[in-house]
C-alpha positions, 0 to 999 in steps of 0.5 A: 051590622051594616056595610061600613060597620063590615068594612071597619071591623073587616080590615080598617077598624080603628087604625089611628095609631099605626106608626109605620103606615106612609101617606099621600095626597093626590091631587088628580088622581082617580083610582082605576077599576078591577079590571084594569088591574088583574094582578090583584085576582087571587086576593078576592072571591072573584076573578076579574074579569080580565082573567077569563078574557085572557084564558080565552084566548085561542079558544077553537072548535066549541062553536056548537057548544058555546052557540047552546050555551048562548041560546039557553041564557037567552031562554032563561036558564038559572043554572048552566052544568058543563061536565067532562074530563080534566082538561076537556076545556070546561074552563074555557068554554066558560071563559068564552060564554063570560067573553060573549056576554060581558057587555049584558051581564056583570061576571063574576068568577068563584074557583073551586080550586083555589077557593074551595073553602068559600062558604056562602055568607063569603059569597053574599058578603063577595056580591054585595058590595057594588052599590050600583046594582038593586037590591045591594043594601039588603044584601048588604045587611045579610053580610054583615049580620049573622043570619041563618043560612036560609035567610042569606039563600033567600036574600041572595036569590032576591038579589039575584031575580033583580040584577043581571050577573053571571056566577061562575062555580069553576070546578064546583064538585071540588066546593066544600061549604053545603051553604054554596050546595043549597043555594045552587040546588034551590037556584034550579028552581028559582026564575032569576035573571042572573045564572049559576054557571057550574063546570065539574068533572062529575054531575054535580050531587043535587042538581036534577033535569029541570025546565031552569037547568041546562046540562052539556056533557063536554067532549074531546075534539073531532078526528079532523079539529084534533089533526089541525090542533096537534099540528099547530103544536109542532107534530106534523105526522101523516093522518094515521099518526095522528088518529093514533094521538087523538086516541091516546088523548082520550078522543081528542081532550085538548090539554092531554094533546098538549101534554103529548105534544111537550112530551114528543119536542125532540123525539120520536112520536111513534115511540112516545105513544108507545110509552104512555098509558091511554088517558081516561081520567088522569094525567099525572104519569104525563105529567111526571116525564114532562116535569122531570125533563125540566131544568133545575131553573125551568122546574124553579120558574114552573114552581113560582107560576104554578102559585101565581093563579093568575096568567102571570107578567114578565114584571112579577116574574122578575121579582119573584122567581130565583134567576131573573138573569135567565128568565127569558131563555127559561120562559122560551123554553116553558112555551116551546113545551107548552108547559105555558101558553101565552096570555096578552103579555102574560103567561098561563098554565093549565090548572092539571099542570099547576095542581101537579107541581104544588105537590112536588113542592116542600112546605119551606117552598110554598111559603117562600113562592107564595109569600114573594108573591104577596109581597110584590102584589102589596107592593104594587097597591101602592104604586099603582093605586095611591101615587106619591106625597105625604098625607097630613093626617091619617087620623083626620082622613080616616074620621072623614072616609068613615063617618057613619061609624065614627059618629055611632054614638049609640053603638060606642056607648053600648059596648062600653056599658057591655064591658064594665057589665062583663068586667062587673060579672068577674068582679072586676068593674073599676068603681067611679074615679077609677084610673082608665088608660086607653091605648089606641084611643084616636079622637076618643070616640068612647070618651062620653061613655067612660065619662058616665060611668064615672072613670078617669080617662087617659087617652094614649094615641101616636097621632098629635093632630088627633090627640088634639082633636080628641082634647078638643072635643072633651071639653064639651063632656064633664069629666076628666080626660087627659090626651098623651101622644106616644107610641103603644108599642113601645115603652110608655111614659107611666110610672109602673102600676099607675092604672087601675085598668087598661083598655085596648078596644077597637081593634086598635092592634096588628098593624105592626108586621112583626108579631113581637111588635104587636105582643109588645101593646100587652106588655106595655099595657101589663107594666103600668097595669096594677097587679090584679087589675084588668086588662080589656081587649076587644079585637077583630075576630079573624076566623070570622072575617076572613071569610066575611070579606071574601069578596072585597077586593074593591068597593066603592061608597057615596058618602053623605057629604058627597065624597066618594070612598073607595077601598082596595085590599090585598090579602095574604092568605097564609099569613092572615094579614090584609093591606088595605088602600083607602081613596077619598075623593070628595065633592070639590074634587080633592083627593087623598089616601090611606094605607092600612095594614093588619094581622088577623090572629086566632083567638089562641095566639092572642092569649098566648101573647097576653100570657108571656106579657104577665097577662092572665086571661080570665074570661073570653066573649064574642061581640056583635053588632057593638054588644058583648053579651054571647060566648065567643064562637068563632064562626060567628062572633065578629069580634072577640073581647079577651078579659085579663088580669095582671099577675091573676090565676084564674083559669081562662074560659073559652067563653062565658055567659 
């Protein structure tokens, strides 16, 4: 499927009907960039790039490395390796390279760390939306299809050859998908303009001496760089102390030199080194004092940071962490162990120290941090990226940012005849002059379809402006159709047992944030369903999606009618839901805006609600690109359509065919 069909099914397909969404019109306002909002970075495969410039800040004492590094881009590397310890500074040698060369290549920055579940087609789907660049069409195309690996490896390498863009795989080793691990092994020997920047604790499996390969092994700081660095962090002790600092942190790894000089703040030196086991590999015991040297309110601050990935801002700060009313004395304190570092106006802290305390976290605590911290991201996309007022139509502004799927006649007609077939393969294909309700059914885009296979079509959406729409347009289609406005979610306005089917299609559900909410369209829809009678729910495949649209945190698209589309998304992770931001701006230069919220369920907990609603599931299948004819996979289906009966007692299947 192609880039709008990616984008509707991803995180806006069908939203006609959302009773709690909120909209505005703007009248001069023009949605800034990425990179002017770095607060969004851990909801996208890629950092922006105002995240590595900030890291770089303060960067010292890497100038042969990083003038190497510069040299083998210029001559034409494909694939850059920096090995060395934890906390050698492998991340900010890398920071610094992007900062040199941000103005030739566009960087992209993919975290092992934080990603390290990403599999290749999330990193095809992740650079293929920046319409700007050659060859972005075709790999668009691979994303939103679902092609074989090799096929994707090759297309991106193509893509790859003609765009000039850095790709940095930030602790690669700790990368699982063997997708990502083909790729890079078959960039060593591709001659592409773009380069795989790789940083790893060990050399990577895979990758060998080759002409397109360039290999640094990172060190620690020199006796004379490491005595002015342990200065600059408060020991000022004679030469021979200091040496001793130096050997103790591994021959000078900058972040253990720093852990040390946290550890030393109001003691003796000497006695310190006298504590500590030498640093090889590992600096968890380090770690350990310091963290257990905190405050209960400086661990609590730690804790909220250590989940922020991002350098974070006194304003997210504020509302996220316990006690806002000693946030600045607990933050003096963090910097002066050097817990934190300075960022701009924002606050980092190293990857070693951010792994250790999420260990020290409960489950409880982890969804409490993580999920103030979504919640304020959320929050902002709308005050920064939408503005205020109140949009006439959402429905209307949805038909118009998204024409090309809207007017896919051919596609809607398909996946109608599709599951009347399916429904058909169960016995359970309404005949001519059925009663048909369709829940969520907007301007009834799939009325033409019903309307040749004989049915009589009742058409229930939350909107009057395009339930009116809707009714307009039926009559121009011989048939019967009749155009209710109510609320889905709530009781419907149907005797009980009135229909002889139900659909909800589309990926009309989920934009309820409570999950009763949501479970409540089954059962409403089991209440005026006929005992016996289907029930057909086609629903986005969330498995599948959250991977496929990995990298969409912005993407911009020229419409035929010359408006400009642009989507912002914030994901959250945990909870599997997206809100997506939606701007028009169109030729005449008026603007307008939308918002869309939406669960991504497994295919399990959907069943489990359709059973509690007296919904019986009787067969699953996947769909693709509008047809229904494979079993449900949930890797590969990107929708999956659930067949139930009311009252039934067939056995569901985990698929059919």
């Amino acid at each position: 499927m192609g880039i709008i069909a990616a984008i509707v099914i991803g995180y806006v397909q069908i939203v006609f009907q959302h009773r709690q969404v909120k909209l505005a019109e703007t009248v001069a306002l023009v949605p800034p960039p990425a990179r002017s909002i770095p607060e969004f970075a851990e909801y996208s495969l890629f950092s922006p790039e105002a995240i590595f410039q900030g890291i770089a800040v303060g960067f010292r004492n890497r100038t042969v490395e990083l003038r190497a590094l510069e040299r083998a881009v210029r001559d034409g590397k494909s694939v850059l390796v920096l090995e060395g310890l934890p906390g050698v500074g492998k991340t900010l040698l890398a920071a610094a390279l992007c900062s040199r060369l941000q103005r030739q290549y566009r960087i992209r920055w993919l975290s092992g760390r934080e990603r390290r579940d990403a599999t290749l087609g999330a990193l095809v789907a992740g650079l293929a939306y920046d319409p700007a660049l050659p060859s972005s069409r075709r790999l668009q195309a691979v994303a939103g299809s679902a092609v074989d690996w090799a096929v994707a490896t090759d297309e991106l390498i193509e893509y790859l050859v003609h765009n000039r863009i850095i790709i940095v795989f930030d602790d690669y080793y700790l990368l699982t998908d063997e997708g990502i691990h083909r790729l890079v092994r078959k960039l060593q020997r591709s001659k592409i303009r773009s380069v795989a920047l790789l940083t790893s604790r060990r050399h990577p499996a895979g990758i060998e001496r080759l002409p397109l390969v360039e290999s640094r092994q990172v060190t620690g700081f020199s006796r004379p760089a490491a005595r002015e660095y342990l200065r600059d962090h408060g020991i000022r002790e004679v030469d021979e102390v200091l040496d001793r600092v130096w050997h103790k942190a591994g021959q000078g790894i900058p972040e253990a030199m720093r852990i040390l000089a946290g550890l030393t703040r109001g003691r003796d030196v000497t006695e310190t080194l006298d504590r500590v086991h030498a640093y090889t590999a590992d600096l968890t015991d380090w770690i350990a004092r310091l963290y257990a040297d905190l405050e209960p309110t400086e661990q609590d601050l730690a804790k909220v940071i250590s989940f922020s990935y991002a350098p974070a801002g006194l304003d997210l700060l504020r509302e996220v962490v316990p006690n806002p009313d000693v946030l600045s004395k607990t933050l003096d304190s963090l910097l002066d162990r050097f817990i934190l570092v300075n960022v701009g106006d924002r606050v980092h802290m190293h990857s070693l120290l951010c792994e250790y305390i999420r260990r020290q976290v409960t489950p409880a605590e982890r969804d409490h941090y993580s999920g103030r911290i979504v919640r304020y991201y959320q929050r902002r996309a709308r005050k920064l990226l939408l503005g205020m007022g109140e949009q006439p139509s959402y429905g209307r502004l949805y038909l118009e940012s998204f024409p090309d799927y809207v007017n896919d006649t051919a596609s809607h007609a398909a996946l109608i005849d599709d599951l009347l077939d399916r429904l058909g393969d169960h016995e359970l294909r309404p005949g001519r002059g059925a009663r048909l309700l369709v829940l969520g059914a907007g301007n009834g885009i799939h009325d033409p379809a019903l309307a040749a296979h004989g049915l009589r079509v009742v058409n229930l959406d939350i909107e009057p402006d395009i339930a009116t729409l809707g009714h307009q347009q039926t009559q121009a289609i011989a048939g019967e159709f009749v155009y209710v406005v109510a609320d889905m979610t709530r009781p419907l306005p149907f005797a009980a047992g009135s229909f002889d089917a139900v659909f909800n299609i589309g990926s009309s559900f989920g934009y309820e944030e409570r999950d009763e909410d949501n479970a409540a369209v089954f059962r409403n829809a089991a209440e005026v369903l006929k005992p016996g009678g289907p029930f057909v729910f086609e629903y986005v495949n969330g498995a599948y999606w959250q991977e496929v649209r990995g990298g969409l945190e912005t993407e911009t698209v020229t419409l035929p009618t010359g408006s400009v589309r642009t989507t912002y998304a914030v994901f959250d992770p945990s909870a599997r839901t997206s809100l997506a931001s939606i701007s028009l701006r169109r030729s005449d230069g008026s603007t307008g805006w939308f918002h869309h919220f939406m669960h991504y369920y497994r295919l399990g907990e959907i069943t489990a609600m359709m059973r509690a609603s007296r919904l019986t599931p009787v067969a699953v299948y996947g769909a693709t690109n509008s047809r229904v004819r494979e079993p449900f996979d949930e890797k590969k289906s990107s929708a999956m359509v659930v067949i139930a009966t009311k009252n039934a007692a067939e056995p569901v299947h985990r698929s059919a065919g």
